[in-house]
C-alpha positions as CSV (number, residue, x, y, z in Angstrom):
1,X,115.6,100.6,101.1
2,X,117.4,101.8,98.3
3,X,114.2,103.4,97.3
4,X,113.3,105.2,100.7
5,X,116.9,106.9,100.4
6,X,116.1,108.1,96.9
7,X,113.2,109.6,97.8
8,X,115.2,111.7,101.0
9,X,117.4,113.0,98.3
10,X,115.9,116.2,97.5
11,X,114.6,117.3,101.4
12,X,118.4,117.0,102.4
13,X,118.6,120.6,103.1
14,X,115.7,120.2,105.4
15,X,116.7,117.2,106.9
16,X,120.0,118.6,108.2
17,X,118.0,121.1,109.5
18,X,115.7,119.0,111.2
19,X,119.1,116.7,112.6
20,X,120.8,119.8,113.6
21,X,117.8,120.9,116.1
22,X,117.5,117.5,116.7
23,X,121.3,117.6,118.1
24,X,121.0,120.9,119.5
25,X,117.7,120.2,121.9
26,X,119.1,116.3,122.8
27,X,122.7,118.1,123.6
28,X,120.7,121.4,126.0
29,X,119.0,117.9,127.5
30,X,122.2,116.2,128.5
31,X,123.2,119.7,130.3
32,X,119.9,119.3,132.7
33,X,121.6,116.7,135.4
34,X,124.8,118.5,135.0
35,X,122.9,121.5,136.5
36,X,121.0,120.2,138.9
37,X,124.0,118.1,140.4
38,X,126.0,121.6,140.5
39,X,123.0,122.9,142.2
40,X,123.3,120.2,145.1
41,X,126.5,119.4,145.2
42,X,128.5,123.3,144.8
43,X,125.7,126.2,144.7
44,X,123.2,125.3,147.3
45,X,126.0,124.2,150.2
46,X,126.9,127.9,149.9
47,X,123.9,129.3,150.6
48,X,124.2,132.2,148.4
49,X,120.7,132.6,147.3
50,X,121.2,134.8,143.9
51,X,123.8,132.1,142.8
52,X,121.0,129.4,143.8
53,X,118.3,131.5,141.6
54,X,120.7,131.8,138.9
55,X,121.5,128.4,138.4
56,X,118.0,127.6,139.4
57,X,116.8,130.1,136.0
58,X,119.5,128.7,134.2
59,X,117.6,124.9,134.6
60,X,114.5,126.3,133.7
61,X,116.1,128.2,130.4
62,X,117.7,125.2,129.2
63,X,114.5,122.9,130.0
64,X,112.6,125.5,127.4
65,X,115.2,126.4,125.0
66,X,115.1,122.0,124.6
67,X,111.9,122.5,124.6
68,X,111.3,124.9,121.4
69,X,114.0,123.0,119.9
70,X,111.9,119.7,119.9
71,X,109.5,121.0,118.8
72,X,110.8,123.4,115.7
73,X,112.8,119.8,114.5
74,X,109.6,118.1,115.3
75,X,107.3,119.9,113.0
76,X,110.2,120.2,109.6
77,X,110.0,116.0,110.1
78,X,106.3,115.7,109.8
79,X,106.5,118.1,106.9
80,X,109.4,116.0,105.2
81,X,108.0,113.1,106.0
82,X,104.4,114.0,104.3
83,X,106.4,114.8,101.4
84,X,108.3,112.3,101.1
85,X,104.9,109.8,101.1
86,X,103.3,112.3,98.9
87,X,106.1,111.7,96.0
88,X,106.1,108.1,96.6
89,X,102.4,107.8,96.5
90,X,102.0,109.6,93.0
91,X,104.8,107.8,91.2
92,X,103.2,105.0,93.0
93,X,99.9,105.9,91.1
94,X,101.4,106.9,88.0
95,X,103.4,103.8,87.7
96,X,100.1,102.0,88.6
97,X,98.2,103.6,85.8
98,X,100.7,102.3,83.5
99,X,101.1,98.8,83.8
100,X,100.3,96.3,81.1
101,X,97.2,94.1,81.6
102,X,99.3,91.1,82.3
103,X,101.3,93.2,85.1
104,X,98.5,94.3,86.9
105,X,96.3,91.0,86.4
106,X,100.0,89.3,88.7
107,X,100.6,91.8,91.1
108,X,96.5,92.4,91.8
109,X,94.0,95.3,92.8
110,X,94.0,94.4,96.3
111,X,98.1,94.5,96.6
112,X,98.0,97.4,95.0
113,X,96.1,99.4,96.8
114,X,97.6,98.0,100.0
115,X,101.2,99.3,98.8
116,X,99.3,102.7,98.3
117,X,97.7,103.2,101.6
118,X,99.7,100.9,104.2
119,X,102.8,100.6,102.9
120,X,102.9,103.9,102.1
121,X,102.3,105.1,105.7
122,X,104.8,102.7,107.1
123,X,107.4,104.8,104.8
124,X,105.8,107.7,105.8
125,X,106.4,106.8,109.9
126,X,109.6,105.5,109.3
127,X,111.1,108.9,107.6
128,X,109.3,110.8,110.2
129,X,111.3,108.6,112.9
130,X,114.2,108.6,111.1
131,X,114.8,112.3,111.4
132,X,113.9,112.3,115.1
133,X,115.2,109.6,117.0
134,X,118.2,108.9,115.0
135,X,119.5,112.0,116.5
136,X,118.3,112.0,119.6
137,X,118.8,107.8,120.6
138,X,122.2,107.5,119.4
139,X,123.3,110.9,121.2
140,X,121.3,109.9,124.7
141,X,123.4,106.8,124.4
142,X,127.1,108.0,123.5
143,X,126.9,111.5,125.5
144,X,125.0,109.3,128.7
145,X,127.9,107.2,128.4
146,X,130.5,109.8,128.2
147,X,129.5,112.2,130.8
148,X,128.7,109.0,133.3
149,X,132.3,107.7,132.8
150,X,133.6,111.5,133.4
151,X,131.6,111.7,136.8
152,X,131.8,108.2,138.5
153,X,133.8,105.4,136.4
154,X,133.2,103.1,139.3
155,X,129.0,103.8,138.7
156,X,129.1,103.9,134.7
157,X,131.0,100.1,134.8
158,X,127.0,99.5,135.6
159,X,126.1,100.7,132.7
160,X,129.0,99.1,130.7
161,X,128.2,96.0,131.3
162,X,124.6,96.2,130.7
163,X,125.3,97.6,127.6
164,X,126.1,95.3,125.0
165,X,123.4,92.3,126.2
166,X,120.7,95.0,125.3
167,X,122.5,95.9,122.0
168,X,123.0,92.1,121.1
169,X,119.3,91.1,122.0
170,X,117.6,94.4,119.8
171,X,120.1,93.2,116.5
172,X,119.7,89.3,117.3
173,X,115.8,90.5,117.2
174,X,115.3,92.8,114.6
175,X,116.9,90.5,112.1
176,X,113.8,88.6,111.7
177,X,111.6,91.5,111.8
178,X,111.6,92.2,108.1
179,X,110.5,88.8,106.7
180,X,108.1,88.7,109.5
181,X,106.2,92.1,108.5
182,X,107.0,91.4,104.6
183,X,104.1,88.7,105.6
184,X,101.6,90.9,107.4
185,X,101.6,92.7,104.5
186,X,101.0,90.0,102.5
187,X,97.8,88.9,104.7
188,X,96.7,92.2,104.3
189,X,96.4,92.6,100.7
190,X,94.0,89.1,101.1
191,X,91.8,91.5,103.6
192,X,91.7,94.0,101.1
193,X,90.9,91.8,98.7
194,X,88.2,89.9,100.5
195,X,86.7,93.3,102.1
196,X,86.8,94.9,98.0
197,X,84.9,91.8,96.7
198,X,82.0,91.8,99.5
199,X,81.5,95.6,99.3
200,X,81.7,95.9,96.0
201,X,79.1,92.6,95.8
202,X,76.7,93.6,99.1
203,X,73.4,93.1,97.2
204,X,74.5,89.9,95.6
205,X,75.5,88.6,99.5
206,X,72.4,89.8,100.8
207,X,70.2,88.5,98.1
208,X,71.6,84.9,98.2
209,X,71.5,85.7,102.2
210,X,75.3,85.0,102.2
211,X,76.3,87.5,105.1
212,X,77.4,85.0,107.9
213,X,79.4,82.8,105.1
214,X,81.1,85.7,103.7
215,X,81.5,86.5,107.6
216,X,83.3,83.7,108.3
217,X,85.0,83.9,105.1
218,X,86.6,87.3,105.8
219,X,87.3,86.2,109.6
220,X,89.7,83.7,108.2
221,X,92.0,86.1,106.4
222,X,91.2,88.3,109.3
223,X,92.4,86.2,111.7
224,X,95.5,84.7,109.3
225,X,96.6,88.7,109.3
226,X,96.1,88.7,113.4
227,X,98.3,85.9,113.2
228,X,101.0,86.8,111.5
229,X,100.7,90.0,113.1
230,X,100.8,89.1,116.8
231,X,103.9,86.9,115.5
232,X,105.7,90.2,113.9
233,X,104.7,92.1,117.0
234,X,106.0,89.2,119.8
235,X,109.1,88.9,118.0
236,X,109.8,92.5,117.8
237,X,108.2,93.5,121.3
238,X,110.6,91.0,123.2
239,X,113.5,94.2,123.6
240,X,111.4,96.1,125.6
241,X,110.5,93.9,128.6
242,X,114.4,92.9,128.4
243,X,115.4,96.5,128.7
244,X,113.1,97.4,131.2
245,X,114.4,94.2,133.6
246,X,117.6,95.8,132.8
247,X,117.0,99.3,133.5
248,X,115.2,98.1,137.0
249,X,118.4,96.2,137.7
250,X,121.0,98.6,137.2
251,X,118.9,101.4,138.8
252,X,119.2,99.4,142.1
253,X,122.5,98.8,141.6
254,X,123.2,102.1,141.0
255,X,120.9,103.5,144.2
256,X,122.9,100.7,146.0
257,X,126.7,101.3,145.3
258,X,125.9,105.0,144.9
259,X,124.3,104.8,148.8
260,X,127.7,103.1,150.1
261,X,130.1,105.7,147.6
262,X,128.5,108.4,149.2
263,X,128.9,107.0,152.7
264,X,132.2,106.4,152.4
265,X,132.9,109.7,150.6
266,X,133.9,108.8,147.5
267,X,130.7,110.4,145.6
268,X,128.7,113.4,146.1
269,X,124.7,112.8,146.7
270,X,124.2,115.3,143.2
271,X,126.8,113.3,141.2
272,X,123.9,110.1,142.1
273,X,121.1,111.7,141.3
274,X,122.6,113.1,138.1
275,X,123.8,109.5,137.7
276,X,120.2,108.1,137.8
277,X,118.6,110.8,135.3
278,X,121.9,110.0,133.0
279,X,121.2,106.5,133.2
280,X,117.6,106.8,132.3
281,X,118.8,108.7,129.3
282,X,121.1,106.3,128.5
283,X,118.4,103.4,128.6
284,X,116.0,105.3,126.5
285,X,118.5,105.7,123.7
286,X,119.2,102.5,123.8
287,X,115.1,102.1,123.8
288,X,115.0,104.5,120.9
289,X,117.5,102.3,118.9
290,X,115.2,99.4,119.3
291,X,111.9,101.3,117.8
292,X,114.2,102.5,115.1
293,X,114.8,98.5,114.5
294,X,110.9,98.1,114.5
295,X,110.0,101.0,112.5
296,X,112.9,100.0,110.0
297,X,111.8,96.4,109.8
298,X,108.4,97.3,108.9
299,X,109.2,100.1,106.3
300,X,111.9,98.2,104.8
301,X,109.1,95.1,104.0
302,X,107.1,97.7,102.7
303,X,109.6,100.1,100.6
304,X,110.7,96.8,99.0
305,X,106.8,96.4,98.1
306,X,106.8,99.7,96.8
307,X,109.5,99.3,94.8
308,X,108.6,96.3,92.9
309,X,106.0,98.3,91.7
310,X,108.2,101.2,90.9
311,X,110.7,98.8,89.3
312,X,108.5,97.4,87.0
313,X,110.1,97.9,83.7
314,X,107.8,99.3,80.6
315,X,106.0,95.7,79.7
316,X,104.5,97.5,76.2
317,X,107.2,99.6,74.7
318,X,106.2,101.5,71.7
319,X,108.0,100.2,68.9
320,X,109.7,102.1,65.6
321,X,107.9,101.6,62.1
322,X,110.9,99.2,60.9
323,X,110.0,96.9,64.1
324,X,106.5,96.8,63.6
325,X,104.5,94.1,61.2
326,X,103.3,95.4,58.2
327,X,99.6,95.1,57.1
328,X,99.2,93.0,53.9
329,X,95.8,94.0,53.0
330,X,93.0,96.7,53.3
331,X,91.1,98.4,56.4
332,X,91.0,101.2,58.9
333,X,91.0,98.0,61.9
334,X,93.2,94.8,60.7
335,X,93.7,91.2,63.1
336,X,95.7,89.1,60.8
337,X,96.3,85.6,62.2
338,X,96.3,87.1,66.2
339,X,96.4,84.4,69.0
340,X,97.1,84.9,72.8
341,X,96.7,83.8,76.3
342,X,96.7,85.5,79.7
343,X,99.2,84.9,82.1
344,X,102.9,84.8,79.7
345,X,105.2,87.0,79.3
346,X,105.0,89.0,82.7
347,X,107.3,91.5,83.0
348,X,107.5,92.3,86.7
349,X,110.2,93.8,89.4
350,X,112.4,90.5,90.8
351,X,112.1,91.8,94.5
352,X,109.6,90.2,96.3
353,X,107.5,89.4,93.4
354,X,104.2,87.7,94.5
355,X,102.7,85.3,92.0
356,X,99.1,85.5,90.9
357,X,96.3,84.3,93.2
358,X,93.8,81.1,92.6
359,X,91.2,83.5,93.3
360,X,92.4,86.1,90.6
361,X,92.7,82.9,88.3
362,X,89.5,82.1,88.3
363,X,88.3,85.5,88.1
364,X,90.4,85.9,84.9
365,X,89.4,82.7,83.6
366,X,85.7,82.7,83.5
367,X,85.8,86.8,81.7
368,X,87.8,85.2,79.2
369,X,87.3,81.4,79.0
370,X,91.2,80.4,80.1
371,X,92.8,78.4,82.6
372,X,93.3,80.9,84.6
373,X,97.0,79.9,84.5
374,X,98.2,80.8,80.3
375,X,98.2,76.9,79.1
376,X,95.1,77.3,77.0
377,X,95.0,79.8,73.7
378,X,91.8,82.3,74.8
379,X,92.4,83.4,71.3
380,X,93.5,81.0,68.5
381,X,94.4,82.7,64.9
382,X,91.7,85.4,64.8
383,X,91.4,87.8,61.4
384,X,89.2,90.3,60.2
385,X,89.1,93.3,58.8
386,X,87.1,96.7,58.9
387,X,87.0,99.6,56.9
388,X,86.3,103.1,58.1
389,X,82.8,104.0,59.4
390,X,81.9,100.6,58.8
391,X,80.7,98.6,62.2
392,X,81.2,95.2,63.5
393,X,79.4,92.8,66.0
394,X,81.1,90.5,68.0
395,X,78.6,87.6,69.1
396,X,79.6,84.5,70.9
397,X,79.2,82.7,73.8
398,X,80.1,84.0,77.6
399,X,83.9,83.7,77.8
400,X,84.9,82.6,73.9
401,X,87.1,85.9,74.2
402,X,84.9,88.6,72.8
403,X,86.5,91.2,75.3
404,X,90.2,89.9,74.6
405,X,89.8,91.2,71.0
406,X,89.1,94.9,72.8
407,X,91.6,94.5,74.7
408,X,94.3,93.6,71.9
409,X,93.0,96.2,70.1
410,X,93.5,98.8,72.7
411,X,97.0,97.3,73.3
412,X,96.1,96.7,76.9
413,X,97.7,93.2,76.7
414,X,99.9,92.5,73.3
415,X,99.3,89.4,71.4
416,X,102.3,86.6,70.9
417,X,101.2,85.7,67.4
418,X,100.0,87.8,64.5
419,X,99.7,91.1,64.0
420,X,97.3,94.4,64.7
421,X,96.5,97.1,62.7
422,X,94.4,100.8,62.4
423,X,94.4,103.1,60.1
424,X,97.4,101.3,58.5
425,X,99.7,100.9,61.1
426,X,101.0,98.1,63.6
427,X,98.8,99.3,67.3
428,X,102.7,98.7,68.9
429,X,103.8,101.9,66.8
430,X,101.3,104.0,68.5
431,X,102.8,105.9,71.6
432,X,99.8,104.7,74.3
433,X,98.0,108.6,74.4
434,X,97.4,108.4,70.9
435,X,96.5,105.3,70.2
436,X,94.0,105.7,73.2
437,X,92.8,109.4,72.0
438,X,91.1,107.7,68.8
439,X,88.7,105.6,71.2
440,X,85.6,106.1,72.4
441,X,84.7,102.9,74.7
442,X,82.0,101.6,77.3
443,X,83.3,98.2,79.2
444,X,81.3,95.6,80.9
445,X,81.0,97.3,84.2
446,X,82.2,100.2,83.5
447,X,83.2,102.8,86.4
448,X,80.2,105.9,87.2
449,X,82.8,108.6,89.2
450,X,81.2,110.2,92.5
451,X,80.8,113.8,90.6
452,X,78.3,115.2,88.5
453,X,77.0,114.1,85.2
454,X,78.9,116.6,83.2
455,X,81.8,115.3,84.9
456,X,81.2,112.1,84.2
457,X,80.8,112.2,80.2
458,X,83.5,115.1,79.7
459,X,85.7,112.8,81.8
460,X,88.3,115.9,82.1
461,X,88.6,116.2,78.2
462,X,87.8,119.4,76.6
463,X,84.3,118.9,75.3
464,X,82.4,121.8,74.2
465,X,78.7,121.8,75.7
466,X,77.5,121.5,72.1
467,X,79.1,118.3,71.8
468,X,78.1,117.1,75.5
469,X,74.2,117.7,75.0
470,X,74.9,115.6,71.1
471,X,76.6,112.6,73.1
472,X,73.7,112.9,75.7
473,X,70.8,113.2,73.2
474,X,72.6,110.4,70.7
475,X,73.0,107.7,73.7
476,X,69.3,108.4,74.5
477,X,69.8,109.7,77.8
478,X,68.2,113.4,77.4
479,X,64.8,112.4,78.5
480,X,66.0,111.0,82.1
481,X,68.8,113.6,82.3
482,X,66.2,116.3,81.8
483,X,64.1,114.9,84.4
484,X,66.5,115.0,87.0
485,X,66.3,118.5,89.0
486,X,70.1,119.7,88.6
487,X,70.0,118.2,84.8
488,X,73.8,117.4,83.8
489,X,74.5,119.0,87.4
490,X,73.5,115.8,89.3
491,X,75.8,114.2,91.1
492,X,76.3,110.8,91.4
493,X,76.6,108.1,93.8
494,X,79.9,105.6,93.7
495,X,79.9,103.4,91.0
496,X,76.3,105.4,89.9
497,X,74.4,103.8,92.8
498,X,71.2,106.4,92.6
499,X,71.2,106.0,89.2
500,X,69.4,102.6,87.4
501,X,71.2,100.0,85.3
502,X,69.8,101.4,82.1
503,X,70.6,105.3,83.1
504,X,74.0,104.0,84.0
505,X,74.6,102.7,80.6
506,X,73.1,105.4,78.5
507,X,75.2,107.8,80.3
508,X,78.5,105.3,79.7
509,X,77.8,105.6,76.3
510,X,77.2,109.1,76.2
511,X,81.0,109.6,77.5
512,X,82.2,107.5,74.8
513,X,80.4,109.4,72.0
514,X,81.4,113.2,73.5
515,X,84.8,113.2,72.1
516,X,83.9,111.8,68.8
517,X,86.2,109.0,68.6
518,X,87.1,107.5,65.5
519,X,86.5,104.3,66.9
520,X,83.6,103.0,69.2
521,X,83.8,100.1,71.2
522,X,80.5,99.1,72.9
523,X,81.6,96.3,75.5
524,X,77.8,94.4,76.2
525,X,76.6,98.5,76.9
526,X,73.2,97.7,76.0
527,X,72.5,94.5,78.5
528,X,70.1,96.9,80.8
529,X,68.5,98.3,78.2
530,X,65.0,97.6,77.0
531,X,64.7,96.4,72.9
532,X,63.3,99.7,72.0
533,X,66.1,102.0,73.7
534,X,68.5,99.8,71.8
535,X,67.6,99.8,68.3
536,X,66.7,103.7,68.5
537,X,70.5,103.6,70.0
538,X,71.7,102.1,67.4
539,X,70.0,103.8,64.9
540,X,71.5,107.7,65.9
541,X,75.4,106.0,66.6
542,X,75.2,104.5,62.7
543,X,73.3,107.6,61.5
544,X,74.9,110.6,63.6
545,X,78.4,109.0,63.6
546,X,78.7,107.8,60.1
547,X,82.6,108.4,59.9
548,X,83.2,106.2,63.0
549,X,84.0,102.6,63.2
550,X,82.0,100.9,65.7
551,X,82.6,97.9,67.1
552,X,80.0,96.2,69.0
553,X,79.9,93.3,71.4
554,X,76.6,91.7,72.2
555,X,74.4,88.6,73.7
556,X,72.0,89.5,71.5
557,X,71.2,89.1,67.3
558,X,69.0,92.0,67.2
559,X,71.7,94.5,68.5
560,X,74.2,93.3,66.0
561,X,72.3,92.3,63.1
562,X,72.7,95.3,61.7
563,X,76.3,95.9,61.8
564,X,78.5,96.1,58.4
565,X,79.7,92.9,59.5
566,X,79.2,90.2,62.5
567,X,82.6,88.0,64.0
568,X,81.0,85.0,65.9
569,X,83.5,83.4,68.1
570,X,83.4,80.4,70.0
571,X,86.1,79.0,72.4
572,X,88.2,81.7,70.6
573,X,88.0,81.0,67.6
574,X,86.5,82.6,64.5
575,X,83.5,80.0,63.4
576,X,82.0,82.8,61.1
577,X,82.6,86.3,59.5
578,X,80.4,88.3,57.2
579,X,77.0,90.0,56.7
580,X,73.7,88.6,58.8
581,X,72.1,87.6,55.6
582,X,75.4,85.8,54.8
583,X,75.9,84.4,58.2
584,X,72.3,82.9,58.3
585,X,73.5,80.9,55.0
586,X,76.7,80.0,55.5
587,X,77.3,78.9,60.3
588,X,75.0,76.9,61.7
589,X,75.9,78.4,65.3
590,X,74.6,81.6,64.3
591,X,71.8,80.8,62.8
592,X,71.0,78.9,65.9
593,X,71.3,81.7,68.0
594,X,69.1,84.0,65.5
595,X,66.3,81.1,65.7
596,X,66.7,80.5,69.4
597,X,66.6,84.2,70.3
598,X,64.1,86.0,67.9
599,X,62.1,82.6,67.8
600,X,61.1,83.4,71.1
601,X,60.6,87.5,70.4
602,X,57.8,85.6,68.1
C-alpha cells in the first residue's frame, strides 16, 4: 500500500479538509440523541412551549448543518479520489509504454489492461472511502461509547461486552481478504484475455462456426472468476450477518434492562431512547470498520498490482559510448554475430510477479519459431551489413525469426550475444526517442486508430500537407483515398474495419513514409496487395526515397528480388546473404523458393 500513500501525498491539504468536515458533521450527529433526550426527559415535562420550539429548531439545525457538512466532505473525496486514480492511471500508462518487449511479453496485455481499468478503480473506491468513513466509523464508535458510558454505565456494559467479539471476528476475517481478492484479480485478467482474443478474432470464430466452443471456452474462466469471487465475497461478507445478530441482541437487551431501569427509576425514558439511537451509531461504526476491511483488502491486492508495474525497473538502459560494442566494419545498419531468445533476462517488479501464461507461450512461439519458454536460440549468430539508401529483403520461412531482427534492431528486445549497429553506433547508445525518430515502420498487423486518415498517417508528428499527400501518393493509396467522399477526412473504423486489407496497408505504409525516415522497415506490408500494386510500390519507395535504407520482409521472391541485397533465414539462421542473381547461384533454399513461386506465376 506503500504506493496508494504516495499517491495521497500531494492532496493532503484537501484531505484534512475533507477529515475535518468529516469530524465536524459525525460530531453535530452525535449531538442529535443528546437533544432529543433533553427534549423528553427536561424541556417537554415543563411545558414551556417556546423552550420546546427552541430546542425543537435547535434538532432540526443540527440535523442540516450535518447535513451540508456530509455533503461539502462528500464531494472534496470524490474529487481527490478521481485524482488520485487519474495520476495512477497515467504513470500506469506511461510506465506501460515503456516496458521492454521481454517485460511486457511476462506480465501480458490482458493483466495490463486489467491493472488499468479494475484495479485502478478499486484504488479509486478505496481513497474515496478512506476519506469518509475513516472519520466518521471510528468517531461513531469511540464518541457512541463515551457518551453511552456518561449516561447509563449499567446500559453501555451492553455494548462493552459486545464489543470486542465484533472487533475480533472483522480482523480474524479480513486477514484473508487480500490473498483472496489478489486471485480474483488474477481470474480476471484470463477474462480479459479470453474476451480480447474472441473480439478481436469474431470473423475467424464465426467462419470456422466456433461460437458455442469459444462460448464454453470463455464460460470456464467466467465461472473460475465467479468462483473465486463468491469465495472473496463469503469470506469477507461473514461480519455483517454477525453484527447484525449482535445489534438485534443487544437492542433487546437494551429495550429490556432499560424497561425495568426505568421502572424502578433508575433511568429516564429519553436517556433509553437516546441509548438506542447511540447504540445504533455505535454498531454502524463498528459496521463501517468492517467495509473499510473489505475495501482495503481489495485495493491493497490491487495497488500491489499496480505497483509491480510501477516498480518495474528500466529493463533497456541507454548505455555511454565507452560501454557500448564497437563496429569493426562498414554500413549505415550492422548485426555482427547477434543471437537471442525470448523469455531471459526479465527484469520485472518482485511483488506479486505473475509468470508468463501457456497461452502467451504459444502465441510467442509460433511469431517467432521458439519454445515459447527461452531454451531454443530464435536467432543463432546472425550478420549483415547495409549501407545507406541501399535495401534489404528478408525471406524465410513462417517463424525462422524474420521479425526478431526488426525487433533487435529497434531495440524493442536487446540481444545476449553480438552486437548492433546504425549509422556507426551501438543501437544501446541511442536514448529510445531517437533511435525511434529515424524509423519509418509498418508491422504485421499493424494498428488503424478510430480517427481520420490524416490522423492516421501524421500519427501526431508534424508533417506538412506536402509531405502527407507524397507519403499517400508514394504508398499508392491516392486513387482510393480520393475516392472516398471526405478524402484524407474519412474516419475510420477500429482497427480500420470499413476499410479493405489492401487500403489498410497502403495507408500503413503511407504513415511510415510521411516523416521521411532514414530507415524503412516493411514488416510483410504487402501480403493484401495485388502483384501489380506491389512492384509499382516498390518502384516509387526505391525511386522517391533513394536516401533511405529499406528493409523489407516478405513471403514472396518477386517483392524482394529487387532489393540491394536478400538475408534468407531459416530456423534462425543465416543460410544465404547477397544479391538475387548471386543467391540463385550460390543456396539451394532460395532458389527453390524462386522456382517454386514464380514457376507457378508461369
Amino acid at each position: 500500500m506503500k504506493l496508494f500513500f504516495d499517491y495521497l501525498k500531494p492532496y493532503r491539504r484537501s484531505i484534512a479538509i475533507v477529515v475535518f468536515l468529516k469530524l465536524l458533521a459525525t460530531m453535530t450527529e452525535l449531538l442529535l440523541p443528546y437533544i432529543l433526550e433533553h427534549i423528553i426527559d427536561v424541556t417537554v415535562p415543563t411545558g414551556v412551549l417556546h423552550e420546546i420550539f427552541l430546542w425543537g429548531f435547535l434538532m432540526i439545525a443540527t440535523a442540516f448543518v450535518t447535513r451540508a457538512l456530509n455533503i461539502a466532505g462528500n464531494r472534496r473525496a470524490v474529487e481527490n479520489a478521481h485524482n488520485i486514480s487519474y495520476n495512477i492511471r497515467q504513470d500506469l500508462f506511461a510506465r506501460t509504454a515503456n516496458l521492454s518487449g521481454n517485460q511486457f511479453d511476462t506480465l501480458g496485455l490482458p493483466s495490463l489492461i486489467s491493472r488499468m481499468t479494475s484495479d485502478s478503480y478499486n484504488v479509486q473506491s478505496c481513497a474515496q472511502m478512506l476519506q469518509t468513513l475513516c472519520v466518521r466509523a471510528p468517531i461513531m464508535l469511540l464518541g457512541g461509547i463515551i457518551v453511552t458510558l456518561l449516561m447509563d454505565r449499567v446500559l453501555a456494559s451492553i455494548l462493552c461486552v459486545m464489543l470486542p467479539i465484533l472487533l475480533l471476528v472483522i480482523f480474524g476475517v479480513s486477514r484473508y481478504g487480500i490473498p483472496l481478492y489478489n486471485k480474483v484479480q488474477q481470474r480476471l485478467d484470463d477474462v480479459v484475455r479470453v474476451m480480447r482474443e474472441n473480439i478481436s478474432g469474431i470473423r475467424v470464430v464465426k467462419a470456422l462456426s466456433k461460437t458455442e466452443y469459444e462460448k464454453r471456452r470463455f464460460a470456464g474462466y467466467n465461472d473460475a472468476m465467479a468462483d473465486s469471487d463468491i469465495m472473496a465475497g463469503t469470506v469477507m461478507a461473514l461480519p455483517g450477518p454477525i453484527m447484525q445478530l449482535c445489534l438485534n441482541v443487544g437492542l433487546t437487551l437494551v429495550v429490556f434492562l432499560g424497561a425495568a431501569r426505568v421502572n424502578s427509576g433508575a433511568a429516564q425514558p429519553g436517556v433509553i431512547l437516546a441509548f438506542l439511537t447511540y447504540f445504533n451509531m455505535v454498531l454502524q461504526g463498528v459496521m463501517g470498520l468492517n467495509r473499510i476491511f473489505t475495501m482495503l483488502s481489495k485495493a491493497t491486492a490491487s495497488a500491489d498490482r499496480i505497483a509491480q508495474v510501477l516498480a518495474t525497473p528500466e529493463d533497456l538502459k541507454t548505455v555511454g559510448e565507452e560501454e557500448a560494442r564497437q563496429p569493426s566494419g562498414d554500413g549505415f545498419i550492422r548485426f555482427e554475430h547477434v543471437s537471442f531468445r525470448y523469455g531471459t533476462d526479465v527484469n520485472i517488479a518482485a511483488q506479486g510477479s505473475e509468470p508468463l501464461r501457456h497461452e502467451d507461450r504459444e502465441d510467442r512461439a509460433v511469431k517467432d519459431g521458439t519454445d515459447g519458454g527461452g531454451r531454443e536460440k530464435c536467432l543463432d549468430d546472425i550478420s549483415f551489413a547495409i549501407r545507406r539508401g541501399e535495401s534489404l529483403g528478408i525471406i524465410g520461412p513462417t517463424g525462422c525469426g524474420k521479425t526478431t531482427v526488426i525487433n533487435l534492431l529497434m531495440r524493442f528486445y536487446d540481444a545476449q550475444e553480438g552486437g548492433i549497429f546504425v549509422d556507426g553506433r551501438d543501437v544501446r547508445s541511442y536514448p529510445k526517442d531517437e533511435l525511434h525518430r529515424k524509423f519509418g515502420v509498418v508491422f504485421q498487423n499493424d494498428m488503424v486508430f478510430n480517427d481520420t486518415l490524416r490522423q492516421n498517417i501524421s500519427f501526431g508528428r508534424e508533417v506538412t500537407e506536402t509531405a502527407l499527400r507524397d507519403a499517400v501518393q508514394d504508398a499508392m493509396a491516392a486513387e482510393y483515398i480520393d475516392g472516398l467522399e471526405k478524402g484524407l477526412d474519412y474516419v475510420a473504423d477500429i482497427k480500420g474495419a470499413n476499410l479493405s486489407g489492401g487500403q489498410k496497408q497502403r495507408l500503413l505504409i503511407a504513415r511510415a513514409l510521411a516523416a521521411d525516415p532514414e530507415i524503412l522497415i516493411l514488416d510483410d506490408s504487402s501480403s493484401a496487395l495485388d502483384y501489380k500494386t506491389d512492384a509499382a510500390l516498390r518502384k516509387a519507395v526505391l525511386e522517391r526515397h533513394k536516401n533511405t535504407t529499406t528493409i523489407l520482409i516478405a513471403q514472396r521472391v518477386s517483392s524482394v528480388m529487387g532489393m540491394t541485397n536478400i538475408l534468407v533465414m531459416d530456423d534462425g539462421r543465416c543460410i544465404g546473404y547477397g544479391s538475387h542473381e548471386h543467391l540463385l547461384e550460390s543456396c539451394p533454399e532460395y532458389r527453390e523458393i524462386f522456382h517454386t513461386q514464380m514457376g507457378a506465376l508461369a
